[in-house]
N, CA, C and O of each residue as an XYZ file, in Angstrom:
376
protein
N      14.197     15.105     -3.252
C      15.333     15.932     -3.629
C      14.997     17.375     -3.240
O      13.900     17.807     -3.594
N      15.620     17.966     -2.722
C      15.902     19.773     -2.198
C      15.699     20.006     -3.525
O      16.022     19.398     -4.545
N      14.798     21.511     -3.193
C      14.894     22.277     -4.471
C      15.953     23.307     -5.331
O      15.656     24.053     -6.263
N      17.074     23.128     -4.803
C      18.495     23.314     -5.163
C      18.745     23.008     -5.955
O      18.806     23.733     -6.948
N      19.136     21.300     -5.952
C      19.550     19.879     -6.488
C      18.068     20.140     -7.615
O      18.299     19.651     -8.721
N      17.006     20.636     -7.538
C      15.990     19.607     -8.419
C      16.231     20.727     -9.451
O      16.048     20.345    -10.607
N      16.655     22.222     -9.295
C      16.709     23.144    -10.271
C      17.923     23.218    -11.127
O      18.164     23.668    -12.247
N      18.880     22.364     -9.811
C      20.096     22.170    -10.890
C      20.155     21.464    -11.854
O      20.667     21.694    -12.950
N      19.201     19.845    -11.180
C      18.939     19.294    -12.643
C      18.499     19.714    -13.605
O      18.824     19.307    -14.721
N      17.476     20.822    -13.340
C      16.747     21.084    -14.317
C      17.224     22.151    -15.588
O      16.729     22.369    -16.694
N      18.060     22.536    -15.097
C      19.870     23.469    -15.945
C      20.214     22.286    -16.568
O      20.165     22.251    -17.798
N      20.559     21.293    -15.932
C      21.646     20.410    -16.569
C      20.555     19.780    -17.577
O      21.036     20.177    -18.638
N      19.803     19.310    -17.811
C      18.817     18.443    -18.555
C      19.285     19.437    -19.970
O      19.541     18.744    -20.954
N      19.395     20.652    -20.140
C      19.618     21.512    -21.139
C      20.776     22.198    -21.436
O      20.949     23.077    -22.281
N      21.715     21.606    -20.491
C      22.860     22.443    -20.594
C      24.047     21.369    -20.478
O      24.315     21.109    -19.305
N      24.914     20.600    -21.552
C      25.848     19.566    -21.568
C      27.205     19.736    -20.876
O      27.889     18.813    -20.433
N      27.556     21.281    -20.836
C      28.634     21.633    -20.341
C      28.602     21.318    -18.757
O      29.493     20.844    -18.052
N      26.785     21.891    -18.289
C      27.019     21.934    -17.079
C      26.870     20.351    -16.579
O      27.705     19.885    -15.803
N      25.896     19.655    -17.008
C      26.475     18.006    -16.535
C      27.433     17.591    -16.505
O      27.456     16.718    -15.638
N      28.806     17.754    -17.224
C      29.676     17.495    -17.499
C      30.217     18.213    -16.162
O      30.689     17.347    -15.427
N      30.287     19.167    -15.741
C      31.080     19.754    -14.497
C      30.227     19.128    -13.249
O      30.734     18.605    -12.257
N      29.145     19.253    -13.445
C      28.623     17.933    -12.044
C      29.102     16.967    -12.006
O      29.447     16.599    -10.883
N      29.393     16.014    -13.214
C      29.571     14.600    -13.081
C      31.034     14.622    -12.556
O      31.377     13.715    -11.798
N      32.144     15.833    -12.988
C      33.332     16.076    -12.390
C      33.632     15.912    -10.629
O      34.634     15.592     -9.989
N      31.969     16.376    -10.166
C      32.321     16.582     -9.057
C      32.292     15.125     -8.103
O      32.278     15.113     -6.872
N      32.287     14.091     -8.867
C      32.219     12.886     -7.989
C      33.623     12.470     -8.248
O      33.825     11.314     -7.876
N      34.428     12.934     -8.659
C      36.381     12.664     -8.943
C      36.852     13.766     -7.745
O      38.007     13.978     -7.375
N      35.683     14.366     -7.281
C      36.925     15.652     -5.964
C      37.215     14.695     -5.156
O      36.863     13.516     -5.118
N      38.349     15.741     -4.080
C      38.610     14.973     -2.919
C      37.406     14.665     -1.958
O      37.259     13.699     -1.210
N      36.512     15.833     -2.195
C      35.611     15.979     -1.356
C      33.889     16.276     -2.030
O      33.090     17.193     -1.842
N      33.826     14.900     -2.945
C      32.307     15.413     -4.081
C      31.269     15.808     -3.070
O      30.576     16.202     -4.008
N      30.723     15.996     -2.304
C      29.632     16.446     -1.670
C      29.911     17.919     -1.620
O      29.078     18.795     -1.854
N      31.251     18.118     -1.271
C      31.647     19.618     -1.206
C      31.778     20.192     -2.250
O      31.753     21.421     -2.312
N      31.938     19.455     -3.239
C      32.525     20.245     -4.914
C      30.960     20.247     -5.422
O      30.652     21.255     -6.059
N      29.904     19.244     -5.228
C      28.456     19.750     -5.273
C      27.939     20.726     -5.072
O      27.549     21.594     -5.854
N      27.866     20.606     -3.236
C      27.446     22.337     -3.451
C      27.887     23.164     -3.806
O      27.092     23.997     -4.243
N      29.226     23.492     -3.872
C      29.838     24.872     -4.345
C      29.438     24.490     -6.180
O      29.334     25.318     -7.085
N      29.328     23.424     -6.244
C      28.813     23.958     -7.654
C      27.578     24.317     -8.216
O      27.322     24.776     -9.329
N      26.511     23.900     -6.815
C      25.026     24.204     -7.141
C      24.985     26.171     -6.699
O      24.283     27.096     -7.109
N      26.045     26.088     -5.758
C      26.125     27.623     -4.738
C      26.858     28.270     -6.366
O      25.869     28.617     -7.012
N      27.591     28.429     -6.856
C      27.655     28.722     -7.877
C      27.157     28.977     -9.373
O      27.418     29.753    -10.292
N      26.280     27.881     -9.117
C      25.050     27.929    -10.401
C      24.053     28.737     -9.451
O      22.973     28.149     -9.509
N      23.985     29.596     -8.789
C      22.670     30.672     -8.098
C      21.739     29.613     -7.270
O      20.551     29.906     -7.140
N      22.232     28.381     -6.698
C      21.028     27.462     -5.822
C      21.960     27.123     -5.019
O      22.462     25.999     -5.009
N      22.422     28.462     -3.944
C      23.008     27.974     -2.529
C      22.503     26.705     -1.862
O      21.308     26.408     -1.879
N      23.493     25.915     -1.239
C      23.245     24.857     -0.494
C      24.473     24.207     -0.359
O      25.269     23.705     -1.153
N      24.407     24.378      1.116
C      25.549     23.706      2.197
C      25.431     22.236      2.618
O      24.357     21.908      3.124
N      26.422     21.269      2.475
C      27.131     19.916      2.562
C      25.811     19.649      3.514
O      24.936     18.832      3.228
N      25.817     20.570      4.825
C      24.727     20.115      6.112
C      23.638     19.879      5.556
O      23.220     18.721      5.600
N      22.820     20.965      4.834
C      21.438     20.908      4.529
C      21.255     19.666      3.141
O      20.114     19.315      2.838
N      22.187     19.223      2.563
C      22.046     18.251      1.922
C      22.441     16.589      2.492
O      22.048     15.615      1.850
N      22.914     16.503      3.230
C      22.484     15.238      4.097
C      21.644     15.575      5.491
O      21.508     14.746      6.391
N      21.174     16.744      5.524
C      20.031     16.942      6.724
C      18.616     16.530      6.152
O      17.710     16.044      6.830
N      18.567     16.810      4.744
C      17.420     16.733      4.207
C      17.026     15.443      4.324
O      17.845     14.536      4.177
N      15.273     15.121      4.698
C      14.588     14.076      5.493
C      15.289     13.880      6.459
O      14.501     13.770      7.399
N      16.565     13.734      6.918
C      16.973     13.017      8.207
C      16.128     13.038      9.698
O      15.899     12.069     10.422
N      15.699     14.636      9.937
C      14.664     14.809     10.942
C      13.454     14.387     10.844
O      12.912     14.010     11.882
N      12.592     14.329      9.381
C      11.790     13.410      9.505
C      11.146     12.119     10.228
O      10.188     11.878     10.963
N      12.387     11.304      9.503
C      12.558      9.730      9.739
C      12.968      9.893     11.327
O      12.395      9.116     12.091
N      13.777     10.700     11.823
C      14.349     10.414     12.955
C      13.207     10.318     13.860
O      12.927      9.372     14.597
N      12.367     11.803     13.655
C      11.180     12.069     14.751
C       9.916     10.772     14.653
O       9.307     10.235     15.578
N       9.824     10.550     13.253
C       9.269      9.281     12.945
C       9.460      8.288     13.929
O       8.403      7.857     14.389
N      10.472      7.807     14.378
C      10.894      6.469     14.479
C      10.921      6.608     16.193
O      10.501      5.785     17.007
N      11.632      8.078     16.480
C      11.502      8.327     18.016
C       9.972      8.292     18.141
O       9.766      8.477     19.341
N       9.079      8.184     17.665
C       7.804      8.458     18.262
C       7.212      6.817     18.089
O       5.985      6.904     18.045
N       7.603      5.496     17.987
C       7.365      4.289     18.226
C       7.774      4.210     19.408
O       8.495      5.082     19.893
N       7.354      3.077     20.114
C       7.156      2.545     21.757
C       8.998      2.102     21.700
O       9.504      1.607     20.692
N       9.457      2.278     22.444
C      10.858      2.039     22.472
C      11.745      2.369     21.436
O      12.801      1.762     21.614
N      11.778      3.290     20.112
C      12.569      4.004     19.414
C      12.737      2.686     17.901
O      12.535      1.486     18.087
N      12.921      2.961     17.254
C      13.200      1.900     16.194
C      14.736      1.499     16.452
O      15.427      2.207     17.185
N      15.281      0.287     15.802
C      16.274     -0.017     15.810
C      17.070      0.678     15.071
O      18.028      1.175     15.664
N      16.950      0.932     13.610
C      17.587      1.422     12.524
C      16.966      2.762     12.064
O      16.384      2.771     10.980
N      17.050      4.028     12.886
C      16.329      5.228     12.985
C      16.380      5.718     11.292
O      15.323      6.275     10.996
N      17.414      5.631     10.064
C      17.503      5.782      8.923
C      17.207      5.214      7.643
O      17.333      5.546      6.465
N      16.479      3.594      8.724
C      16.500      2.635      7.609
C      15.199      3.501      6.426
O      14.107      4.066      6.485
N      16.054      3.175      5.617
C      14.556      3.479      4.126
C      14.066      5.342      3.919
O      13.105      5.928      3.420
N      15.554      5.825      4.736
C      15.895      7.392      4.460
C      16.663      7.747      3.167
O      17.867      7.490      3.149
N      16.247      8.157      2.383
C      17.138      7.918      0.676
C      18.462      8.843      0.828
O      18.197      9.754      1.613
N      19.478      8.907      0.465
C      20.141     10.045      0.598
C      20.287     11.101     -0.659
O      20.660     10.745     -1.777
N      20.027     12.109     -0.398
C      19.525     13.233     -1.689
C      20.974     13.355     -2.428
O      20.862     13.860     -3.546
N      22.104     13.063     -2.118
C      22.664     13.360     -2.492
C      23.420     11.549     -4.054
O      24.100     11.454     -5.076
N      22.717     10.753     -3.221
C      22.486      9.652     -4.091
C      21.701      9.645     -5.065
O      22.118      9.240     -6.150
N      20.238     10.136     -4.907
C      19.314     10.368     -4.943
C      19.428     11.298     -6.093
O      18.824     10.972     -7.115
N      20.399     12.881     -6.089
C      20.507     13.027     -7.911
C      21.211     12.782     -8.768
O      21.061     13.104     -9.947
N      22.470     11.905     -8.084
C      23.048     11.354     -9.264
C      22.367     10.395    -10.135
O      22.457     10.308    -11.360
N      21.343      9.353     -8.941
C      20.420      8.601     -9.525
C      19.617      9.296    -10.518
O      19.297      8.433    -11.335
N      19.220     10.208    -10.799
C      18.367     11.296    -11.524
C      19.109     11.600    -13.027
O      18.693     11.438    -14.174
N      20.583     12.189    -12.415
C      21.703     12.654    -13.204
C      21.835     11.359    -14.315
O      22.241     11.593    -15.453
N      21.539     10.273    -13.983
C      21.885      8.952    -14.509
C      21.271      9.003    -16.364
O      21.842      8.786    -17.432
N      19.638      9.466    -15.932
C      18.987      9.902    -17.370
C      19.428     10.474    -18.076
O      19.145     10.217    -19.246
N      20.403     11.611    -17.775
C      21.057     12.957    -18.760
C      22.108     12.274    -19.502
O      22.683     12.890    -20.399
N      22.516     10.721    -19.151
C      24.142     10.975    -19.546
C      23.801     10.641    -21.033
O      22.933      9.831    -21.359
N      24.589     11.364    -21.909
C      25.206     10.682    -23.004
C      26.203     10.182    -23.611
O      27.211     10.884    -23.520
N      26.308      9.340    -24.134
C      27.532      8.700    -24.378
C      28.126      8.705    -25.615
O      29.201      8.130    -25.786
């Protein structure tokens, strides 16, 4: 997880209002976009790009550097943006 996303959790773990407006942001038209503007808003800028860029070059350069390229250049690349709702999952209360 970007250290954006890991500080936002780390607001939200203590702050109910603000989980509550994250968890909102998976009802936008556009939740990846209503994410960042809500992490860019909580003071941890970060743009739609740099949150599905994150690892992608990794794995990619990874996989380009096997003898004929891998088949599935992403396979077993987590996506960060899965990745804190999976996180987000611990905070909820019900």
């Amino acid at each position: 997880m970007n250290e954006q996303l890991y500080q936002l959790l780390q607001r939200a773990e203590r702050d109910f209002a603000l989980r509550e407006r994250i968890w909102a942001t998976k009802k936008e038209k556009d939740p990846a976009l209503a994410l960042c503007e809500l992490c860019t808003a909580e003071g941890f800028p970060l743009t739609v790009g740099e949150l599905f860029a994150e690892g992608e070059e990794f794995f990619c350069n990874l996989f380009r550097s096997c003898n004929g390229s891998a088949v599935q250049p992403l396979d077993g690349w987590d996506d960060p943006y899965d990745m804190f709702f999976a996180a987000m999952e611990g905070l909820r209360t019900e």
